[in-house]
Backbone as CSV, one residue per row, in Angstrom:
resi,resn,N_x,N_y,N_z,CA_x,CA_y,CA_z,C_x,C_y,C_z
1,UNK,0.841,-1.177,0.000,0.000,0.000,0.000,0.888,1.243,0.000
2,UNK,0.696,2.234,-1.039,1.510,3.583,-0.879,0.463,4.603,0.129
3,UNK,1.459,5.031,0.609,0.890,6.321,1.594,0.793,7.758,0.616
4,UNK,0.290,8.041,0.334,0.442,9.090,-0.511,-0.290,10.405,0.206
5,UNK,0.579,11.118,0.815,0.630,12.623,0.707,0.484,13.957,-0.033
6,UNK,-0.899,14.076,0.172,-1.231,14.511,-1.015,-2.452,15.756,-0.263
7,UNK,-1.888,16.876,-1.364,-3.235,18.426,-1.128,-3.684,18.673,-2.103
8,UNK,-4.427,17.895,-2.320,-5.703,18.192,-3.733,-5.892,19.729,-4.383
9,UNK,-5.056,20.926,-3.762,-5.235,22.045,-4.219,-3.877,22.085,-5.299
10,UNK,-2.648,21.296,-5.378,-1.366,21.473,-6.210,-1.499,20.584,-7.306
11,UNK,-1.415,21.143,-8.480,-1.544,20.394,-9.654,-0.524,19.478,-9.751
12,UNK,0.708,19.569,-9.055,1.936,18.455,-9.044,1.323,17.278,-8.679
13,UNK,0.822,17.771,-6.860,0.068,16.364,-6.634,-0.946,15.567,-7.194
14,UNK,-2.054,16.829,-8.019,-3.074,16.064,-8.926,-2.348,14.973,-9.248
15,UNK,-1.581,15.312,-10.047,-1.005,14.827,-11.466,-0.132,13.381,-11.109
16,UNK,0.483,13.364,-9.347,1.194,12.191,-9.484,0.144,11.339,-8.950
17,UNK,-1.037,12.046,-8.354,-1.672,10.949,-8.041,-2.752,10.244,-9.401
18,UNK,-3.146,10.921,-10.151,-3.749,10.596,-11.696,-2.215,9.498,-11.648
19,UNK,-1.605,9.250,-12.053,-0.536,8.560,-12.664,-0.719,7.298,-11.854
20,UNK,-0.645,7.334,-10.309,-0.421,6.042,-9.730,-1.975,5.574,-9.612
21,UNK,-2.619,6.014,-9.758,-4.216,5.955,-10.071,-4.227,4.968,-11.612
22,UNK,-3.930,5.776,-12.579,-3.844,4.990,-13.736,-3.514,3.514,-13.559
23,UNK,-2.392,3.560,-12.945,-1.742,1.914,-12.893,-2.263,1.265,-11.780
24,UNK,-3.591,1.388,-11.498,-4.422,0.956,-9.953,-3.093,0.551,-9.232
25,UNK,-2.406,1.687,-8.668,-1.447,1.052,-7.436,-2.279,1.253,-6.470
26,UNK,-2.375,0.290,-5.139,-2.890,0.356,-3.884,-2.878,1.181,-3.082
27,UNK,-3.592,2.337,-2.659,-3.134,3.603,-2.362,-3.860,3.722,-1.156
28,UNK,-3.574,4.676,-0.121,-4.205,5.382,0.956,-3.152,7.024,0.934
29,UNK,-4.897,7.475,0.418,-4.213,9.448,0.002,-4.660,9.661,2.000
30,UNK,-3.424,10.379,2.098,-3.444,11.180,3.612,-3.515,12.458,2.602
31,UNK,-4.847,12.950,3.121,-4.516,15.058,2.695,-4.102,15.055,3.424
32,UNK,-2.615,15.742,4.390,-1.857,16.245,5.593,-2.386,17.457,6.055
33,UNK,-2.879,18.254,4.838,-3.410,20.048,5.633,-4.491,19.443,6.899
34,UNK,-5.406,18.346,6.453,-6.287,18.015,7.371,-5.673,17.223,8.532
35,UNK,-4.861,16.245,8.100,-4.627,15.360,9.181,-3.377,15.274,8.938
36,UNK,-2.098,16.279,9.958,-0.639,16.457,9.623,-0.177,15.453,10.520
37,UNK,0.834,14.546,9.771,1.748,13.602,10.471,2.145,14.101,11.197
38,UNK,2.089,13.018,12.346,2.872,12.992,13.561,4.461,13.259,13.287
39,UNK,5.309,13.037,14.709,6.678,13.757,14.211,6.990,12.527,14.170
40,UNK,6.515,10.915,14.489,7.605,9.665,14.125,6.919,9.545,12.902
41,UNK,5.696,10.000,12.395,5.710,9.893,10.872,6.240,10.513,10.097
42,UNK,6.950,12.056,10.102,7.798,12.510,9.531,8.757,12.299,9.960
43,UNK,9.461,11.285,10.776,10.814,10.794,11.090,10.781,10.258,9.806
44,UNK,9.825,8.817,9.981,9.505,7.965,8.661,9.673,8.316,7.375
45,UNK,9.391,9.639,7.316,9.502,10.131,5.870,10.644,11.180,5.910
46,UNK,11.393,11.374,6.318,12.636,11.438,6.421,13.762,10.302,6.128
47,UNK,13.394,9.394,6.833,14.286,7.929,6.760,14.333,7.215,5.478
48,UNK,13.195,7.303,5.156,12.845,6.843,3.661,13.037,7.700,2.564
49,UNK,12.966,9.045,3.275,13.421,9.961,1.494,15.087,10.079,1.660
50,UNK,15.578,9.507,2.985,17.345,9.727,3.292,17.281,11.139,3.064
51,UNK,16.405,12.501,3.361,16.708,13.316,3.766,16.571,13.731,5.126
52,UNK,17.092,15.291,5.552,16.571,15.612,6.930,15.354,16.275,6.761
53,UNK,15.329,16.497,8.068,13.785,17.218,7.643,13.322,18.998,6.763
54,UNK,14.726,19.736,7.166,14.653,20.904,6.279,14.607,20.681,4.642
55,UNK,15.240,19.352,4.196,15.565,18.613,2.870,13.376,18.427,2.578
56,UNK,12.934,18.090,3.184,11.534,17.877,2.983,10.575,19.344,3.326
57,UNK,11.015,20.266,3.303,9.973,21.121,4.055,10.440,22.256,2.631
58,UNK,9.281,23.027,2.185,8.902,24.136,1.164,9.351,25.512,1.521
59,UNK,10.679,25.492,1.121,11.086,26.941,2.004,10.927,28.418,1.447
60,UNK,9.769,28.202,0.466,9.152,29.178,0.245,8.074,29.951,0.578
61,UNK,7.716,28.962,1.532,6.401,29.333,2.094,6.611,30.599,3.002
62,UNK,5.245,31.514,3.551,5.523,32.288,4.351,5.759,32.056,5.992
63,UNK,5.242,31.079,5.928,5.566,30.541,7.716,6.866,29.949,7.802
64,UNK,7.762,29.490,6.460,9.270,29.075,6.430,9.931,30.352,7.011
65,UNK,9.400,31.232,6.566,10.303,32.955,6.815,9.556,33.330,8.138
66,UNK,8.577,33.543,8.205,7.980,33.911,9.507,8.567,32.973,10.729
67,UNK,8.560,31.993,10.300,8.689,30.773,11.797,10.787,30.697,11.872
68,UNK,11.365,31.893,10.829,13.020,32.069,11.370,13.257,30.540,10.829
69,UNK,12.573,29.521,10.108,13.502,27.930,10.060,14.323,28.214,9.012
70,UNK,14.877,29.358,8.207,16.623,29.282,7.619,17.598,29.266,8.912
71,UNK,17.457,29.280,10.203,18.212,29.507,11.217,19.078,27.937,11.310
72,UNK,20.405,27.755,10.510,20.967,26.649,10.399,20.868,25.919,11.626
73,UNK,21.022,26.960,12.984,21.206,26.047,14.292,19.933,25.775,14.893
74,UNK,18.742,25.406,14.018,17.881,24.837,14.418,18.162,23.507,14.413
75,UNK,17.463,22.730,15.271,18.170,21.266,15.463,16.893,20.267,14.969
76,UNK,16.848,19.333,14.540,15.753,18.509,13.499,14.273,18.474,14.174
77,UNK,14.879,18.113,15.411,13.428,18.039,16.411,12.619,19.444,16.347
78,UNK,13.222,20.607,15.880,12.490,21.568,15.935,11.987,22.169,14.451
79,UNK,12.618,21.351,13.873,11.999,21.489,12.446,10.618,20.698,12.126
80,UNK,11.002,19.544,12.670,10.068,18.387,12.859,8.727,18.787,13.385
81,UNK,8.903,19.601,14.397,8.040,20.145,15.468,6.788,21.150,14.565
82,UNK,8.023,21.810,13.516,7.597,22.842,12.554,6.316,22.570,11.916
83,UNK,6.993,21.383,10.645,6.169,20.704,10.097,5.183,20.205,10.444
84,UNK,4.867,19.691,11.944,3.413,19.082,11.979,2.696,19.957,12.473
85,UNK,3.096,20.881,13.639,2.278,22.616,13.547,1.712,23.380,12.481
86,UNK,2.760,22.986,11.450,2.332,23.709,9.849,2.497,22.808,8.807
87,UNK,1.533,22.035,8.600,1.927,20.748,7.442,2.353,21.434,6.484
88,UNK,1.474,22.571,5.863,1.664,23.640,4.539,3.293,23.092,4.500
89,UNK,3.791,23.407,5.498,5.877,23.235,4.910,6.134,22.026,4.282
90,UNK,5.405,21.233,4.520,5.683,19.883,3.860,5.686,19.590,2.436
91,UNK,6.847,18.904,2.249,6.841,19.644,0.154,6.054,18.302,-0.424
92,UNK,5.645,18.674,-1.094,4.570,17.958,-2.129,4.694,17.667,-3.412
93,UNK,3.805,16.340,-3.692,3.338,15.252,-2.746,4.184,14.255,-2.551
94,UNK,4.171,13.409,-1.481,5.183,12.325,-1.354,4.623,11.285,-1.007
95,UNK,5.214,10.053,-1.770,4.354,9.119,-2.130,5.425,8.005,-1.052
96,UNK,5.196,7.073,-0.347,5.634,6.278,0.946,5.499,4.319,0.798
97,UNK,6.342,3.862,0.138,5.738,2.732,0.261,7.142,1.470,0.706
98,UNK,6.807,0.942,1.983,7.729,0.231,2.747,8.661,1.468,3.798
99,UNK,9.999,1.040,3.350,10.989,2.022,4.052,11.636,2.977,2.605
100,UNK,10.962,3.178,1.517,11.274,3.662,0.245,10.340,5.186,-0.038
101,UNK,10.228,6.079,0.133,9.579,6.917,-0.451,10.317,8.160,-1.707
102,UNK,9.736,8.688,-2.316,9.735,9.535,-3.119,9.099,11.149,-3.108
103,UNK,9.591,12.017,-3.271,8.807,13.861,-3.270,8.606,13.531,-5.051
104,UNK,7.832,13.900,-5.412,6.762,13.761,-6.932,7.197,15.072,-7.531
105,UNK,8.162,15.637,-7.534,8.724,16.464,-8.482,10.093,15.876,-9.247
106,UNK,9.220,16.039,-10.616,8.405,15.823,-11.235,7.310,15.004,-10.374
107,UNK,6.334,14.838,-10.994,4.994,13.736,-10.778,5.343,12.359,-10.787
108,UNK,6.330,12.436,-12.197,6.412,10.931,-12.914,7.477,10.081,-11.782
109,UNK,7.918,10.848,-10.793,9.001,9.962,-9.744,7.875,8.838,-9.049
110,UNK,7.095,9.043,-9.095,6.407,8.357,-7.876,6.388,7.092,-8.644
111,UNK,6.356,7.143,-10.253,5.958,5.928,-10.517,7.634,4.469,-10.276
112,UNK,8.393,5.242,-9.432,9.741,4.582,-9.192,9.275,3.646,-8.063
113,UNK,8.496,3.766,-7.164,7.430,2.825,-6.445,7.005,1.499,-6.754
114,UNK,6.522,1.593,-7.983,5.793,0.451,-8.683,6.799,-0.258,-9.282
């Protein structure tokens, strides 16, 4: 089953989820704006994308600048902390399946899953 992380408002995510849709992969869509992972679920998706957690978070957003997280000596747990206070930081969409996940930029990565 892929976990797929996904905000129905970003055409990226439309689009990777149309794709793994096409190839009926087994899916469970988490929207996160509604229901934001816990911080051992974004451990999880950290571990599996082998990034840290600033490596996963949208640092364009306005709460990236408002909430000071370019501050290098922030330490993960407080990034972590970030992200599930403000899913919005969470970059999109990311698709989760085993200890393997993928960020869908492009779209067509996710289909590296299957």
């Amino acid at each position: 089953m892929i976990h797929f992380y996904h905000n129905p408002r970003c055409s990226k995510s439309r689009e990777a989820l149309k794709l793994l849709q096409e190839r009926s992969a087994p899916l469970e869509i988490v929207e996160y704006l509604k229901t934001p992972p816990s911080i051992e679920e974004l451990q999880q998706l950290c571990r599996a994308l082998g990034v840290s957690p600033r490596q996963m978070m949208r640092s364009k957003e306005d709460d990236y600048v408002r909430l000071h997280l370019d501050d290098v000596s922030l330490e993960d747990k407080h990034l972590l902390q970030a992200i599930h206070n403000h899913p919005q930081l969470l970059e999109r969409p990311i698709a989760l399946l085993g200890d393997r996940a993928v960020i869908g930029r492009p779209p067509e990565r996710v289909l590296s899953l299957l």
